[in-house]
N, C-alpha and C positions, 0 to 999 in steps of 0.2 A: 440704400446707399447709391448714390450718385454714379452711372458709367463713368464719368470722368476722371472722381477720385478712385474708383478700380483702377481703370488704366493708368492713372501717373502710378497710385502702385504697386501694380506687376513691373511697370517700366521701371521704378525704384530697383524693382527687387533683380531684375534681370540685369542690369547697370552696375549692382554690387554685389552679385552673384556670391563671389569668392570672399568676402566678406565676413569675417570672425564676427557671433553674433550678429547676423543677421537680421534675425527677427526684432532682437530691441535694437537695432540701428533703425531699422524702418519705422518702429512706433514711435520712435525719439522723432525722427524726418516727420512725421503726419501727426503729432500729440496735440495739435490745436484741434484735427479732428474727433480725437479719443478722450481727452480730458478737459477739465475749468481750471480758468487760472488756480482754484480752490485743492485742485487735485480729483474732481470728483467726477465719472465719466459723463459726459456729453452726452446729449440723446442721439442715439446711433452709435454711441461711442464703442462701447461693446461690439458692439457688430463688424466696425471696422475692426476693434483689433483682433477680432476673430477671425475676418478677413486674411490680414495679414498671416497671421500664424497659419491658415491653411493654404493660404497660395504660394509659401515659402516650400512649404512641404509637399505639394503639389509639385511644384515647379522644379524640385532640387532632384524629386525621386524620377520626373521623365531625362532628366540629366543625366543621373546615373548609369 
């Protein structure tokens, strides 16, 4: 995965912090990374939204 789509992101995710659902608001934000018009994931796609799910949870528990 690209540095670049890491950092927009974390910066997603830092942005909307507070954010009820969280995690599917950001994959909803990045889903042309994650899925085909088809529905079916993107190569890499997986990765990102693995991505996402761990730097949520990453990010929320150094907040705490």
């Amino acid at each position: 995965m690209r540095t670049e789509l890491k950092k927009a992101i974390i910066d997603f995710i830092f942005a909307n912090i507070n954010y009820f659902g969280l995690t599917n608001h950001t994959v909803d934000n990045f889903r042309q990374y994650i899925y085909t018009p088809e529905g079916e994931h993107c190569f890499g796609g997986k990765e990102v939204h693995d991505f996402i799910s761990q730097a949520e949870k990453l990010i929320k528990s150094e907040l705490s």
